[in-house]
C-alpha positions in Angstrom: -3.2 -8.3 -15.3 -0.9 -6.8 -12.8 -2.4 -3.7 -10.3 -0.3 -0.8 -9.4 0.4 -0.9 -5.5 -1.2 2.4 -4.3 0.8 6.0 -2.8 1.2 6.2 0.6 -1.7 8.5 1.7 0.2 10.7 3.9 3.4 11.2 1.5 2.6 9.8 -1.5 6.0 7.6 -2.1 5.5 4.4 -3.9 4.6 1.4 -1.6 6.8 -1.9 -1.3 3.7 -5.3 -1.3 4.8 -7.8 1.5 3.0 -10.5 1.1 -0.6 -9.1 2.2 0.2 -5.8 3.7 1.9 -2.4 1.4 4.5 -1.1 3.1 5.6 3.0 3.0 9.8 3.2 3.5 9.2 6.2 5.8 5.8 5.5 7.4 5.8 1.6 7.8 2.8 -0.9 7.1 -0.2 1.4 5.6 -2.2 -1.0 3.9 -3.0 -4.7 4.9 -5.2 -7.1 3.1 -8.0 -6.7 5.6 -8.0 -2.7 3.9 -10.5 -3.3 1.1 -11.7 0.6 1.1 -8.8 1.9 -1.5 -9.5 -1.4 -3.9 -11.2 0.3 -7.1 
């Protein structure tokens, strides 16, 4: 069951997964795998 990569929290654009990190195209690396607080 595939999850939907999260918004960037400070624009909201759709995040890019790189291996263990989510990646924002204007605000870089937002999310790694050691951020477990926006897992629901």
């Amino acid at each position: 069951m595939p999850t939907e990569a999260p918004g960037c929290p400070r624009c909201s654009a759709a995040l890019f997964k790189r291996h263990c990190k989510y990646v924002c195209p204007q605000h870089g690396v937002v999310y790694d795998c050691a951020d477990t607080f926006w897992l629901s």
